[in-house]
N, C-alpha and C positions, 0 to 999 in steps of 0.2 A: 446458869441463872444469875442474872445482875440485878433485879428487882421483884419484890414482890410483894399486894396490897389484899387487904383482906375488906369487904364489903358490911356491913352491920347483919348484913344477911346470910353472911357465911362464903360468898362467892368469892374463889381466890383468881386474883388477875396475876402474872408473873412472865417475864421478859429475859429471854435468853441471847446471847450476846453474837453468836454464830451466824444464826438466819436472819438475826433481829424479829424473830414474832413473838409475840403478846397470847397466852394461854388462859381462855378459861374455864374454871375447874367449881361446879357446884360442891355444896358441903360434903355430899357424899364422895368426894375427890374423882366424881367422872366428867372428864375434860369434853367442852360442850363446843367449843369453837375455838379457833386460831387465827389472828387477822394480822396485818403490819408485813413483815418481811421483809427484805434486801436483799442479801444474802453478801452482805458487805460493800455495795453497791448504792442501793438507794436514790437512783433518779426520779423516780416516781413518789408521786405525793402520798404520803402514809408510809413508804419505808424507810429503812433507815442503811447506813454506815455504818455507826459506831453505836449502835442503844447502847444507855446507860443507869439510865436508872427511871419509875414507872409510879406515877403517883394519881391518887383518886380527886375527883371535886364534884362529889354529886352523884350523878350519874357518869359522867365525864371521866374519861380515862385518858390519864396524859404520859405523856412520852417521850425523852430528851434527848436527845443525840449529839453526843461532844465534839463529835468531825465537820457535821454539816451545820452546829453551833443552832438546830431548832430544836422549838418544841411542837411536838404535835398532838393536838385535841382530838380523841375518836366520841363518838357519841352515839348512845346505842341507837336501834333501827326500829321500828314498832315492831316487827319479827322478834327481836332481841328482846325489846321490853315485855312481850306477849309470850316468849317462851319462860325467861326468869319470874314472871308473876305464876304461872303452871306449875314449876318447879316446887315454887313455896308451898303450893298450893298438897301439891302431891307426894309432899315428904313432910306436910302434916297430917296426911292421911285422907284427905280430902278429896278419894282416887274420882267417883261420879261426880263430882263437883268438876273435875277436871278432866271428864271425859271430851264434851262435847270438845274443849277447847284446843286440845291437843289430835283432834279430827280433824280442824282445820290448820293446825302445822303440819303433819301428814299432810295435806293437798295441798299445801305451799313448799314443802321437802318431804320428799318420799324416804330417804337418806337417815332422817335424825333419829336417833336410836331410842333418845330415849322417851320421844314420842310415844313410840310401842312399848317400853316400860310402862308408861303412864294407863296408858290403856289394858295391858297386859293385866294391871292392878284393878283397873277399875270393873275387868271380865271376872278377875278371880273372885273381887268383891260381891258377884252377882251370880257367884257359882257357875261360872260359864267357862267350866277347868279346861275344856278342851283347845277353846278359844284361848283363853289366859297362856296356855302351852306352846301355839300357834306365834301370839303375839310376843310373847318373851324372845322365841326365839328369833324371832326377826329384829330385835332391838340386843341380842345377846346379852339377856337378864336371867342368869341364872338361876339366881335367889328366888325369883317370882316363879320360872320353870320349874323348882323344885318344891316349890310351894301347890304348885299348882296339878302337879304329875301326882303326889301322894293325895291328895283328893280324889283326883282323878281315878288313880289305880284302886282305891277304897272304893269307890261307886263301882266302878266297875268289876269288882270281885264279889261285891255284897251282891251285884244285878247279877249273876252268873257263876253264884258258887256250884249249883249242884253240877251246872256243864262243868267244868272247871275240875270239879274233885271227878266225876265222871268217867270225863278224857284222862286222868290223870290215874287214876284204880287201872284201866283199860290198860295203856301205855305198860306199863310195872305190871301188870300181867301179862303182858301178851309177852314184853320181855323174859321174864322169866321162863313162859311154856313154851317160847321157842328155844331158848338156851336150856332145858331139860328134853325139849325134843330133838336138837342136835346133838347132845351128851349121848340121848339113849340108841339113835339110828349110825350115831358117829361121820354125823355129816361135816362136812366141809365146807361154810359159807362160803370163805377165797377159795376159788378155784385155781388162779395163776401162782403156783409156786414162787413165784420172783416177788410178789406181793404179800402172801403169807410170810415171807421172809423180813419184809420190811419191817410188818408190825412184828414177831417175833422178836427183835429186837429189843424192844421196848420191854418182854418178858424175861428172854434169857439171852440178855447184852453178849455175853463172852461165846457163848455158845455158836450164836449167828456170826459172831465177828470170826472166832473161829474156820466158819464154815467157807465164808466170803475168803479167807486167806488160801486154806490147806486144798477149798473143790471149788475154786475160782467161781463161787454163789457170788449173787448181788446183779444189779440191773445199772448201768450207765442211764439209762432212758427215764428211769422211775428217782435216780438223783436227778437230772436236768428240771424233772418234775418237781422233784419237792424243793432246790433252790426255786423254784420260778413259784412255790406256794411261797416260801419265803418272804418273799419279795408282795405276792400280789396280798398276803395278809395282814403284812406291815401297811401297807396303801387302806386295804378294808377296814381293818380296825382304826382308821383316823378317819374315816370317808362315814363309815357307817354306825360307829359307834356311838355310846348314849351321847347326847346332846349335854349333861351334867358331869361325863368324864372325858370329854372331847373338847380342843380349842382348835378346831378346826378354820381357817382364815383360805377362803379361796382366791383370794388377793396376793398370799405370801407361801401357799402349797405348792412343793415342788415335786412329783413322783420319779422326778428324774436323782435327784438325789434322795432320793427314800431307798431304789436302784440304787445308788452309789453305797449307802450304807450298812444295805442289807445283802441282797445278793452280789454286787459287787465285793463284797469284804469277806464273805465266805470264799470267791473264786479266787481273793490274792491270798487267802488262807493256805487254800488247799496249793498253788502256784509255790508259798514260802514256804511251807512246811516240807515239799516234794523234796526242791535246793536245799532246804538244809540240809534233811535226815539222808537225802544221797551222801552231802558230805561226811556225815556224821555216822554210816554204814549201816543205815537205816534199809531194814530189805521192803518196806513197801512201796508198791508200783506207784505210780500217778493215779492209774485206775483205781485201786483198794484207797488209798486218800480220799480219792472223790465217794466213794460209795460211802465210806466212813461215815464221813464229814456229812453229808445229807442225811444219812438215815440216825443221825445225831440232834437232826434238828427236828426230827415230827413230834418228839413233848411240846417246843417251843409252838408249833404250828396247829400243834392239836388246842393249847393254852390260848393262841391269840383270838381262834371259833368260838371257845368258849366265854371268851372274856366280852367278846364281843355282841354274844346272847347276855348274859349278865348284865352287861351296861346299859341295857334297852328296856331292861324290868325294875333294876331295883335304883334306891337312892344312896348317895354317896355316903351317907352316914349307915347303910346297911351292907356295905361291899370293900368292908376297912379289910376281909379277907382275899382281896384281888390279890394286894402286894404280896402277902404271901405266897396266893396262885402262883406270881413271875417268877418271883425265887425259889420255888419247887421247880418250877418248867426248866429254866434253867439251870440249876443243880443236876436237874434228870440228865440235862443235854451234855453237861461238863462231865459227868460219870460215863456218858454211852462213848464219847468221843477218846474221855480217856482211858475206857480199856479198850475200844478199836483200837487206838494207836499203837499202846501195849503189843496188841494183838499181831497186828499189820508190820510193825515195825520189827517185833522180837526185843522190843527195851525192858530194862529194869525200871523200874518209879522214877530212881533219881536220872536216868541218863534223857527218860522221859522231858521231867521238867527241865533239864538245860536244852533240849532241842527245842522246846515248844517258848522258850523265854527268848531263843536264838528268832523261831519263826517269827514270834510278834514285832520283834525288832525288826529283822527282815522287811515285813510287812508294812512297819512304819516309813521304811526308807521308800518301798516302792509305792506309798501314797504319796510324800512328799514328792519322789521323781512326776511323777503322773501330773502333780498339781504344777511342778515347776514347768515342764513340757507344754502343759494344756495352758499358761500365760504366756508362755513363749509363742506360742502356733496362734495366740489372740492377740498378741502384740506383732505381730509377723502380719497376720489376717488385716489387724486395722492399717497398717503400716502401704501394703500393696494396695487395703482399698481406698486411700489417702492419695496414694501415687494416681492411680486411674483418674482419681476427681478433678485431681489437678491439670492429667493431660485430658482430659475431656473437656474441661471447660478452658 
């Protein structure tokens, strides 16, 4: 940033040296447009080489460039001038006053966010929570979303208590009389032994881990499964979760690297901990690792289902008990894994933790190999398809 002006109104104009654009940022410091450019270049009228430094005269926003030795005048646009008069209008409160007007910014830019803010306000103003809900989130206004979702969910609890407590008595009984009517008949929900095993786990960790070493228990098929829940929960809880605990951006979501860092990270896990504790006279297989290691992670997996119903009912200031959730889930997952290992391995505690500080290291090495490889094979990639351009044309 090489310059920067402030308006009587509050609007901050400010100019950075790289690209050469000019930013503007109403008082509530959300940046409303970007114009000027270069990118060090500047043959085109309005960009620049060198910006230097950004000063105001009016309306009029000027702009000096000490390479190309001008100045240049921007001057706002009736769009410009009809969205900044809205602004004032609508961070005085003024939301129906500011309705219609910001209606017709919408049909002139379908894009400007905070258009649907403006409206978003002027819905919630008129009790129209559902609407207000709709429209924040299309302008990603949280503030107004969450203003307007606890209305919301108030209306709709006071319209539909008795359903509501109803379903809700029913539920909590029927649980109970079937969980007293399985006790008494001594049924068996899981039927597939390999699956009763999984969640037993979760009961009596040692015992299962136990079993899976000394009577070769445990399922390859039902790990594959739960790295692949892993993996598809991390995606859902950012895809599907509340709209007030979510920054979700479809623009910059990658699930490809969501895959890299979730179940990707468990398979170099299970890969470095194999090499080490082989060296280190570690008697569990590849297979006991893998089974380990997944059925280690269904707290974590059971937590992110959960988390992900929570974030769709309550508000951020009623669910300060999530972060606790995470770090129960995983504590759960860091005990289950480290007495499989125990287990699977035949370690003591301490010989434990040097194998496993051995594995992450490990595991660091074969990220960065991966990452050094995979610009190698893209710098190789661009290089051959550079060559072809050349003998083709």
């Amino acid at each position: 940033i090489v310059g920067l002006e402030v308006t009587d109104n509050g609007y901050v104009f400010c100019i950075e040296s790289q690209f050469g654009r000019v930013f503007l940022y109403d008082k509530s410091c959300r940046m409303l447009t970007a114009f000027g450019g270069g990118i060090g270049q500047g043959q085109q009228e309005g960009t620049f080489v060198a910006a230097t430094a950004i000063a105001l005269n009016g309306t009029d926003v000027i702009v000096s460039d000490k390479l190309k030795n001008t100045i240049t005048v921007f001057t706002p646009t009736d769009f410009g001038t009809k969205v900044m008069g809205l602004i004032d209008i609508t961070l005085e409160g003024k939301y129906l006053q500011a309705e219609e007007g910001w209606k017709e910014v919408i049909a002139l830019d379908r894009n400007f966010q905070p258009a649907y803010s403006g409206l978003a306000r002027a819905a919630l103003t008129n009790e129209n929570y559902k609407e207000s809900m709709e429209l924040a989130k299309e302008g990603y206004d949280r503030e107004t979303y969450e203003l307007a979702f606890e209305y919301y969910r108030k209306n709709l609890l006071e319209e539909n208590f008795w359903v509501v407590f109803l379903i809700a008595v029913l539920v909590i009984a029927g649980i109970v009389a079937l969980y007293l009517f399985v006790i008494k008949k001594k049924i068996q929900i899981i039927k597939n032994d390999q699956v009763r095993l999984m969640f037993k786990t979760l009961i009596h960790p040692a015992l299962t881990f136990e079993e899976i070493k000394e009577k070769k228990q445990g399922s390859i098929t039902i790990s594959v499964v739960l790295i692949a829940l892993f993996y598809v929960t991390a995606v859902i809880q950012v895809l599907c979760g509340g709209f007030l605990f979510t920054q979700y951006d479809p623009a910059s979501f990658n699930s490809l690297w969501v895959l890299a860092r979730s179940a990707g990270l468990v398979v170099l896990w299970i890969f470095s901990n194999w090499m080490i504790c082989t060296l280190m006279q570690g008697k569990g297989t590849m297979r006991e690792i893998t089974i380990v290691t997944s059925y280690s992670l269904l707290p974590i997996i059971i937590e992110r289902v959960l988390r992900i119903a929570f974030t769709n009912v309550l508000l951020p200031s009623e669910a300060m008990f999530l972060t606790g959730f995470d770090a129960i889930a995983i504590g759960f997952t860091g005990i289950l894994l480290i007495i499989g290992l125990i287990k699977i391995h035949e370690f003591s505690m301490s010989r434990l933790i040097g194998t496993s500080i051995l594995s992450i290291a490990w595991l660091a090495v074969m990220v960065f190999l991966i990452i050094l490889v995979g610009m190698l094979v893209q710098q190789i990639g661009g290089f051959i398809v550079t060559v072809f351009l050349e003998l083709v044309s």
